[in-house]
C-alpha positions, 0 to 999 in steps of 0.5 A: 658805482653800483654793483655791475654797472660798467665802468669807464676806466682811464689808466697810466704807468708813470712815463719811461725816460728817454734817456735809458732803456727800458728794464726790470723796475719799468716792467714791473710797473707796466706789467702790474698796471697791464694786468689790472687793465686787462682784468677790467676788460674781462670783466665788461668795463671800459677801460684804456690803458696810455703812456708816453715818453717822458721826452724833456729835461737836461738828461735828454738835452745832453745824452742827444748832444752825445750821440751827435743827434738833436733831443727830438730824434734821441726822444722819438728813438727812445719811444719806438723803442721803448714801445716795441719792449713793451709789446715784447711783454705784453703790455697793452698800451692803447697809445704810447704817445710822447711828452714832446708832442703839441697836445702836450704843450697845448695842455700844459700852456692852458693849465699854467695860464688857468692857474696863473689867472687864479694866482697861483703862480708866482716868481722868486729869485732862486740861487743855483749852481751855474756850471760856466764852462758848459754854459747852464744851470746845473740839475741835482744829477749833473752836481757831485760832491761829498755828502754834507752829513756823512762825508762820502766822496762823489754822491749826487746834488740831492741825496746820498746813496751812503747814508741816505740823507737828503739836501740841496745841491747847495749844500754839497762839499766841494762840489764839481760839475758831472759836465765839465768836472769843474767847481759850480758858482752860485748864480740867481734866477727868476723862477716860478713857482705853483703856491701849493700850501694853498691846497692843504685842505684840498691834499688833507680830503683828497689823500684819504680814499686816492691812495694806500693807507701808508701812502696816505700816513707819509703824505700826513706827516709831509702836510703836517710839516707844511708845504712849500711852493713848487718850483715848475721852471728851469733856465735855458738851455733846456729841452722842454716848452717855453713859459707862455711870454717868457724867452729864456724859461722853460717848463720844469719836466715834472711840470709838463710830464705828469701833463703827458697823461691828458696829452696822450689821452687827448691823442688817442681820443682824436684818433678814436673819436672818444669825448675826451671831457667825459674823462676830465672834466672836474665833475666827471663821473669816470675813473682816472687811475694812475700806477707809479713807485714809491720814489715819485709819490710827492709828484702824483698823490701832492703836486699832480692832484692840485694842479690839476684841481686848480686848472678845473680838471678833475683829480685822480681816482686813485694813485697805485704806488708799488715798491721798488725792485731787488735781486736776491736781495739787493739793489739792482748791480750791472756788475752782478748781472742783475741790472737786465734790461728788457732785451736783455731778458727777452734774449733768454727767458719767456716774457710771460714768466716774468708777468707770472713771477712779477704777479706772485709778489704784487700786493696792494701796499709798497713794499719792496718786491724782491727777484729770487732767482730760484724762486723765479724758476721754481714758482713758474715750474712748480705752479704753472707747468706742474700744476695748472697745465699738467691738468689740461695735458693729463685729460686731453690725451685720453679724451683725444685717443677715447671720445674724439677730443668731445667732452662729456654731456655733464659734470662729474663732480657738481661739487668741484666744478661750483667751487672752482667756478664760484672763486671767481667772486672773491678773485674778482675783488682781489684783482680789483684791488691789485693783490696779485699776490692773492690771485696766484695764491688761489688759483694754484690752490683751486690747480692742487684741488683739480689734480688731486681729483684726477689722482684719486680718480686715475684716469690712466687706471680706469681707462684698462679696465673694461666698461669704465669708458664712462668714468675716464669720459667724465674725470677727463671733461671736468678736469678740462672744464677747471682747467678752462676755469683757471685759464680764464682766471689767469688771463690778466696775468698771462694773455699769451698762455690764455690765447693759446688755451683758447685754440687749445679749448676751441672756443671765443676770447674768454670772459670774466662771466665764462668761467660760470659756464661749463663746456658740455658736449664740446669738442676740443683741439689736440694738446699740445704745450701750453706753457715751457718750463725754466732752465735754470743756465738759461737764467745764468746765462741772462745774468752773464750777459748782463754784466757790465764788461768794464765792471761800471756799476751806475746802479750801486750803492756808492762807496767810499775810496780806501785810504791809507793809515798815514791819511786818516792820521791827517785828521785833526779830530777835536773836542767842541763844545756846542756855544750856540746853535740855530736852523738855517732859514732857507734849508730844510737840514742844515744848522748853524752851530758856533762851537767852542774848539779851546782857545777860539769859536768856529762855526759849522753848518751841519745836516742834523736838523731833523734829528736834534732841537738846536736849542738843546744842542747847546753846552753840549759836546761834540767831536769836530773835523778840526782840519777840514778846509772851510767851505763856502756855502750860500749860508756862510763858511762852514768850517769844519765838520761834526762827527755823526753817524747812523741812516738818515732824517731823525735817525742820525747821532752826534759822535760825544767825547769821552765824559771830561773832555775839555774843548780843544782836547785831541780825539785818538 
């Protein structure tokens, strides 16, 4: 668009579960995406904001089942009150609708059927783990089992919180429904897969300029090893729609959730008369921007693109993708307190503190964003009580005891005032660009510039001294018109503190354009605060009664239970040499080794694949879990385990013997 063209601007957070409440990590990315919206409004553009409750999947079915309630009540619950946590902070979502909603399921029947007509769309046995007792196939957060590199007891069906390794669920040692607590079987099914290797060219284009350049590296590396289809079915019993045609499948949640967007977007349109193809249509000329984390980034910058090309809507402008959140350094812990909900907070603390703290750490790239509780306090304290209200509460007094609370004819300081005011070029552009970060930097510099004109002006001096009646007038007006300057530029960021100033200053909603405009000869309301500073106990206090009363931490890194010496001397650990090896057709990290223990061959299947060529595995030698009892797997018997160790994908090690071990010979 040219420069100053008005812009018409649709944006999205990613969807909220309905099967938990809202809490830190959802509100950093509601809040950054409230914040860009908001300057967008500022600044003359159109722009909504929409969401909705990512109402459908196994994780609602089940937590309803629970509550004795049915999945549509739990998710229309968790939406109001998802909704109303929201509102508590802030974020202004011009229609937080939900994913169980018919607009939903007209779009996502119409885009499957377009993309069934053009071919792709497929169906291909998958074999899953079947949970007999309960009745269904069993999602990757409904498997346990021991990681299938590391060996640590009780990680999840796709990846494991010890060393970071990802599988299929398949592939899990011994694993045991999280449902009925009893040994999964193998079962096959019909399913339908999206053939998205199809649009390769499409992802390698779109990719460039529709997300961050890092983002843009990991999602080469994924198009260079190939894609593969996209399974967009799950088996009932399922909370979710109905295949068109089909009795017993339903709609793959990441099929129908991304979908959620249009849905959404169509019912606000409804409700508010706007042309909904103006937005959608493949050759339109408006912006679509979607804001989400890092984890979720295949489904919105590979899958979510595609479908979308495929069924003639158009793709997203660009996808804003953020980093995860931390709490003095480590991941969020409900036993440390740190896993606060949004109640939680509001409880204790301002909301607008946060949206403050939570802009200081935003920039335009992925990186993890870490909650340092003394910085938290200090960073509000120092910045937005000392030093940008303490401008406005150091002027108004003697404007209000001197010159009736009316600001001066003219600008004392033309110099200041242009300075401060013509920020708003470069601020606008940071904003635009979502480095928060930037903004607050600068504002808070332009803040320490203001209050350093104040002290060397001292007001509070010149208002004793007979006959300087004009220069305390005209100190305090300009310190009030930059303060105005620097309330205007924080208004994305702090709308409540903004609507405040506003009374405070007598004037309109601020806009973008404002702030070239100095108030003169304008009269202003009595001061009063604007803005609380933090009590550190009040923070202590937020912690205390967010921990977990029985010490259950859902949030933490899983460890591995202690054992006694007597049981680690069970282990028969035993030199292999490696006599065959070769990749698993069919997994993504399994290789099949037939290794040499002395006096018989065995075979084993191990997680290495990303970290080691397996033709130059072999003759090499290896430490083996001689005694493991065997495995069946969907690939064979797996029967024993290698000894590797370090994080994950192309950074794990194969444990060697000492050099001169035969086969066979004991491991101590």
């Amino acid at each position: 668009m040219n420069a100053g063209e008005r812009r018409r601007i649709l944006v999205t957070s990613a969807l909220p579960y309905a099967s938990g409440p809202i809490h830190l990590g959802h509100l950093l990315e509601h809040i950054q995406t409230d914040i860009w919206v908001r300057f967008q409004r500022l600044a003359g553009h159109e722009c909504i904001y929409v969401c909705a409750e990512d109402a459908h999947g196994t994780a609602t079915m089940l937590r309803a089942s629970r509550n004795n309630a049915t999945a549509e009540q739990l998710a229309e619950a968790a939406r109001a009150e998802h909704s109303r946590d929201f509102a508590a902070f802030h974020v202004g979502h011009d229609n937080f609708h939900s994913t169980h909603s018919p607009e939903n399921q007209h779009y996502s029947e119409l885009i499957y059927e377009r993309l069934l007509a053009k071919g792709y769309i497929f169906t291909a046995a998958v074999e899953q783990l079947y949970d007999t007792e309960a009745g269904l196939f069993l999602a990757d957060r409904y498997v346990r089992g021991a990681c299938p590199r590391c060996g640590v007891a009780d990680q999840y069906g796709d990846n494991c919180e010890s060393c970071g390794a990802t599988y299929e669920a398949t592939e899990l040692i011994e694993p045991r429904s999280a449902l009925s607590g009893t040994a999964p079987t193998l079962k096959s099914s019909d399913h339908y897969f999206f053939d998205l290797p199809q649009f390769t060219g499409f992802l390698r284009a779109w990719t460039r300029d529709g997300v961050q350049p890092e983002v843009a590296n990991k999602l080469a590396e994924w198009l260079d090893q190939g894609l593969r289809p996209w399974d967009i079915s799950r088996d009932g019993p399922y909370f979710g729609f109905q295949i068109p045609g089909q009795e017993n499948k339903y709609f793959y949640v990441w099929m129908d959730a991304p979908i959620g967007y249009i849905a959404s977007f169509r019912n606000y349109c409804d409700r508010e008369g706007i042309d909904f193809d103006a937005f959608w249509r493949a050759d339109s000329d408006c912006e679509v921007h979607h804001f989400i984390g890092k984890d979720i980034v295949n489904f919105h910058a590979l899958f979510w693109p595609a479908v979308l090309t495929g069924a003639d809507f158009r793709p997203p402008t660009r996808v804003h993708t953020h980093g995860f959140i931390t709490v003095d350094g480590v991941k969020m812990s409900k036993s440390r307190g740190t896993f606060v909900t949004a109640a939680a907070y509001l409880e204790h603390l301002d909301p607008e503190h946060l949206r403050y703290y939570y802009a200081t750490k935003l920039a335009p790239n992925t990186d993890d964003i870490d909650i340092n509780l003394d910085d938290f306090a200090q960073r509000v304290n120092s910045d937005l009580v000392g030093k940008i209200v303490n401008i406005a509460s150091r002027c108004a007094g003697f404007l209000h005891k001197g010159f009736d609370s009316t600001l001066a004819s003219s600008l004392s300081d033309q110099a200041l005032w242009q300075e401060t005011a013509a920020a708003r070029t470069s601020l606008a552009a940071l904003y635009d660009a979502g480095d928060f970060a930037r903004v607050t930097r600068e504002v808070a510099a332009l803040a320490d510039k203001a209050n350093q004109y104040i002290n060397e002006h001292a007001p509070w001096k010149l208002a004793k001294e007979a006959g300087r009646e004009a220069e305390v007038h005209g100190v305090c007006s300009l310190g009030i018109n930059l303060f105005r300057i620097l309330a205007i530029y924080l208004k994305p960021i702090l709308p409540g503190f903004a609507e405040r100033a506003e009374a405070f200053l007598n004037v309109a909603p601020f806009t973008w354009e404002d702030a070239a405009h100095p108030l003169a000869e304008h009269r202003i309301e009595k001061f009063k605060p604007l803005a609380q500073r933090i009590d550190r106990k009040a923070i202590d206090r937020m912690i205390e009664a967010s921990k977990a009363p029985d010490g259950d931490d859902a949030a933490a890194p899983a460890e591995a239970p202690t054992i006694s010496i007597e049981e680690f001397a069970k282990l028969d650990l035993r030199v292999a040499r490696v006599a065959a090896a070769e990749a698993v057709a069919g997994a993504d990290k399994l290789v099949r080794l037939t290794l040499d223990v002395g006096d018989h061959e065995r075979q084993v299947f191990s997680g290495i694949k990303a970290a080691y060529d397996p033709a130059k595995l072999v003759g090499r030698q290896v430490v083996v879990v001689a005694n493991l009892a065997p495995r069946k797997m969907r690939f064979g018997i797996s029967e024993g385990m290698v000894l590797a160790a370090g994080p994950g994908d192309a950074d794990i090690f194969l444990v060697a013997p000492d050099a001169g071990a035969a086969p066979g010979m004991e491991v101590r």
